[in-house]
LOFIFI-575245 format. One record per residue (C-alpha): x, y, z. Coordinates in Angstrom, 2 decimals, padded with zeros to 5 digits, m for minus. Example, Ala and Ser with C-alpha at 12.3 -4.5 7.8 and 13.67 -1.06 7.14 Angstrom:
2
<atom><px>012.30</px><py>m004.50</py><pz>007.80</pz></atom>
<atom><px>013.67</px><py>m001.06</py><pz>007.14</pz></atom>
end
This chain:
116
<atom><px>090.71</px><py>117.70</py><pz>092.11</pz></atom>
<atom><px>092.84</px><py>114.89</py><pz>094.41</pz></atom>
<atom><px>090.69</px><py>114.80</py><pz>097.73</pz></atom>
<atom><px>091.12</px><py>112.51</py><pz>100.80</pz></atom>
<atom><px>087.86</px><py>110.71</py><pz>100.87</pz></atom>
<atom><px>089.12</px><py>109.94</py><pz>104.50</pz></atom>
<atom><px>089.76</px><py>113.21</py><pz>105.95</pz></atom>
<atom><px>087.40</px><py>115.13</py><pz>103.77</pz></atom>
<atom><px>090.16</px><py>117.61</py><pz>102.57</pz></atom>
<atom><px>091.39</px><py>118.85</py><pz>099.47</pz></atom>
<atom><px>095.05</px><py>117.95</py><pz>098.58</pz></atom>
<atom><px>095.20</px><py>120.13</py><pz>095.33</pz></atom>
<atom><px>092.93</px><py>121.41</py><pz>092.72</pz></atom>
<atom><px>094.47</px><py>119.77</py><pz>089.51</pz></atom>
<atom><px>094.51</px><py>115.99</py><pz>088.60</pz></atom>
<atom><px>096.93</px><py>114.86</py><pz>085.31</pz></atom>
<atom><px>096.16</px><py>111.41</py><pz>084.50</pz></atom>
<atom><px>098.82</px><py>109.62</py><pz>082.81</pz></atom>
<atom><px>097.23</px><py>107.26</py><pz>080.56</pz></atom>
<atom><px>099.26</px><py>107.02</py><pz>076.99</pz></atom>
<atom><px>102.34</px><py>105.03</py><pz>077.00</pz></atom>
<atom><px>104.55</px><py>108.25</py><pz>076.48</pz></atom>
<atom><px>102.92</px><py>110.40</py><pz>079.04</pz></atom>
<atom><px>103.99</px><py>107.13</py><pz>081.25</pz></atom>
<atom><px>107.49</px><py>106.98</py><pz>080.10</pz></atom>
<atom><px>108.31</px><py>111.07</py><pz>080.85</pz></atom>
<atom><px>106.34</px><py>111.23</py><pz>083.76</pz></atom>
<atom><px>107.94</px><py>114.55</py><pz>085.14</pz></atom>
<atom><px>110.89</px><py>114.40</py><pz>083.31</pz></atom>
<atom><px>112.07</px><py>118.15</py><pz>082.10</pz></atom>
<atom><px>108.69</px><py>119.42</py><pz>083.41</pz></atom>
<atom><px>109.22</px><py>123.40</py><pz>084.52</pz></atom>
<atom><px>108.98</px><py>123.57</py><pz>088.09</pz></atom>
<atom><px>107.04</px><py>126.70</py><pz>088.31</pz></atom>
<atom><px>104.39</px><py>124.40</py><pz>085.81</pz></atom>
<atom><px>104.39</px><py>121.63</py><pz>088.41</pz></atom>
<atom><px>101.15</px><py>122.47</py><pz>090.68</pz></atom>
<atom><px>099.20</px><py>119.48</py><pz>089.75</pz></atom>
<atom><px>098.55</px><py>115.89</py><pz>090.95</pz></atom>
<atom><px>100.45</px><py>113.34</py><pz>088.71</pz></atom>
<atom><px>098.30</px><py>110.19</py><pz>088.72</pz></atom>
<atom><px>099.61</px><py>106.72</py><pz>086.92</pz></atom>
<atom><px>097.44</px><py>103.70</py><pz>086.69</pz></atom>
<atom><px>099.25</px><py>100.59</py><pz>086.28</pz></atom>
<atom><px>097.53</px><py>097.22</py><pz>084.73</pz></atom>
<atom><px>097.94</px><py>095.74</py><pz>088.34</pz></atom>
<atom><px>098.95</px><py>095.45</py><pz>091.41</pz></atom>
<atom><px>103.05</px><py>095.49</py><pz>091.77</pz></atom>
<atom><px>105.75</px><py>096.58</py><pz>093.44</pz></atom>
<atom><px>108.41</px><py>096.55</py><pz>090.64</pz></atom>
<atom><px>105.94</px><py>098.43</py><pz>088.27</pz></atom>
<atom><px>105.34</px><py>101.04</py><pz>090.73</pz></atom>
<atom><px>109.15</px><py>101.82</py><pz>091.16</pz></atom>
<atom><px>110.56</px><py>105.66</py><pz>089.62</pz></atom>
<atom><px>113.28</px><py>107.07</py><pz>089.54</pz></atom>
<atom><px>113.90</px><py>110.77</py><pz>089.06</pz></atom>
<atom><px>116.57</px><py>111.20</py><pz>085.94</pz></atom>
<atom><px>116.09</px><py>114.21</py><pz>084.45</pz></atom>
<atom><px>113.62</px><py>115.62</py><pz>087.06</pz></atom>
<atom><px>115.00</px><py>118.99</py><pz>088.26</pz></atom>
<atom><px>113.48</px><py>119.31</py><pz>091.21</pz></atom>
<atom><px>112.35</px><py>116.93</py><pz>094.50</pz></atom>
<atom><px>108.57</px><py>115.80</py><pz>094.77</pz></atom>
<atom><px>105.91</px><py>113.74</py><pz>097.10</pz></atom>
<atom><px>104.96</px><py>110.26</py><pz>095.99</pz></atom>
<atom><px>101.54</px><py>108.67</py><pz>097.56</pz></atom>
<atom><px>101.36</px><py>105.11</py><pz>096.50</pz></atom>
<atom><px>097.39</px><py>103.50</py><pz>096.60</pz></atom>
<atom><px>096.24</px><py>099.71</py><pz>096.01</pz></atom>
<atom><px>093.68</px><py>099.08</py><pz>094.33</pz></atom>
<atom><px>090.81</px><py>100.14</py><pz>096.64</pz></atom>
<atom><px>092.94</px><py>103.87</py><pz>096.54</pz></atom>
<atom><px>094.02</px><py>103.09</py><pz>099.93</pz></atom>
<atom><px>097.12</px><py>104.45</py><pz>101.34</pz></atom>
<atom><px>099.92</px><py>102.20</py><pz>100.87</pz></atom>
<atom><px>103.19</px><py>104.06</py><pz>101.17</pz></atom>
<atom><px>104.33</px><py>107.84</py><pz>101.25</pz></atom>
<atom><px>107.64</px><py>108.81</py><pz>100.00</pz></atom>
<atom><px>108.58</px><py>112.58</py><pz>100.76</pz></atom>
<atom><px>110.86</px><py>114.83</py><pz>099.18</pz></atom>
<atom><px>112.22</px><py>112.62</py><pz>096.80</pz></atom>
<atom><px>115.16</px><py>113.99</py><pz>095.15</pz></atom>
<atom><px>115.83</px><py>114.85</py><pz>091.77</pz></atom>
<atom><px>117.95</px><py>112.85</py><pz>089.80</pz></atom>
<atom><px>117.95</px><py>110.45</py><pz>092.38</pz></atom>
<atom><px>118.22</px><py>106.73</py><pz>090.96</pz></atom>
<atom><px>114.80</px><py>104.79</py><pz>092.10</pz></atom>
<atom><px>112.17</px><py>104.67</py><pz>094.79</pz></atom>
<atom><px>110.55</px><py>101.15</py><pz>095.13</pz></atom>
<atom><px>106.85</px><py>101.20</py><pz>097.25</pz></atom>
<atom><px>106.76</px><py>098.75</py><pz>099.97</pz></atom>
<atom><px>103.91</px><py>097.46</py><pz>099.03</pz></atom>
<atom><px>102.00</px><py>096.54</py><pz>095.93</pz></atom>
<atom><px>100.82</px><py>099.23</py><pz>094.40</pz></atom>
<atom><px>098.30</px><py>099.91</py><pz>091.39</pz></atom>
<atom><px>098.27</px><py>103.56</py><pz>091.78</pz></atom>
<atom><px>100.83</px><py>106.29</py><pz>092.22</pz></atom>
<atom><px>100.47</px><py>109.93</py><pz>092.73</pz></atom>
<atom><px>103.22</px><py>112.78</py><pz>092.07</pz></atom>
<atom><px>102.49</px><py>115.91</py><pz>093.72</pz></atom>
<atom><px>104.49</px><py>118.96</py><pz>094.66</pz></atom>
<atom><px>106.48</px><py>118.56</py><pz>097.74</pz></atom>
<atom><px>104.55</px><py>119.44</py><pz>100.94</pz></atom>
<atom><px>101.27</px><py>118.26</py><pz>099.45</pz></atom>
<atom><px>100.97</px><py>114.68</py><pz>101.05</pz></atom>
<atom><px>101.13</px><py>116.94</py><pz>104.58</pz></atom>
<atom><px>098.52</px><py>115.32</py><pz>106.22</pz></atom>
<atom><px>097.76</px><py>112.31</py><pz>104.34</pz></atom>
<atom><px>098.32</px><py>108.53</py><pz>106.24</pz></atom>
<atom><px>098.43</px><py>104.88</py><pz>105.53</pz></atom>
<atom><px>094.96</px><py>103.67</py><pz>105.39</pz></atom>
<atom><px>093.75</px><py>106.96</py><pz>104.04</pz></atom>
<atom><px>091.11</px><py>106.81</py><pz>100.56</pz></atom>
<atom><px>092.07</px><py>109.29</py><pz>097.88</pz></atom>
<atom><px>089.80</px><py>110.44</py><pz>095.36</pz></atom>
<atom><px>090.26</px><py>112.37</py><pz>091.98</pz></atom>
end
């Protein structure tokens, strides 16, 4: 489950961690939309901006991105990216970053502590 540790509420039930190098690499790429009601959560080795950057090629449909430092802390919300759109680059240095259906980061802010 992804909660907000700051608001006490539930974002959505399932958590995917992305942890092997492939499961990196295709992220949400050719994933079913109707499949996609889970968190996607990626780890990086540290703190970056440039490692935190997707794109959306071969993603058929738009999603919400919550990037976190490395306390899980709110650093930057992107909403309704679109698909095959080229890149999205945080604003700040991220070492976590969360794909979630869109809608689902209603409600979450900068500063905010998520949880899974």
């Amino acid at each position: 489950m992804l909660l907000n540790k700051s608001s006490g509420k539930k974002i959505i039930d399932r958590v995917v961690l992305a942890e092997a190098h492939w499961q990196k690499m295709k992220g949400l790429m050719f994933e079913d939309p109707a499949r996609f009601n889970y968190a996607l959560v990626f780890c990086l080795k540290r703190e970056s901006i440039s490692n935190a950057a997707i794109h959306m090629l071969f993603v058929f449909f738009p999603i919400d991105v919550v990037y976190l430092n490395k306390d899980k802390k709110v650093v930057d919300i992107a909403k309704n990216v679109p698909p095959f759109s080229l890149g999205y680059v945080p604003k700040k240095p991220s070492k976590f970053f969360v794909e979630l259906p869109v809608g689902k980061s209603k409600g979450i802010k900068f500063g905010n502590k998520l949880e899974w």
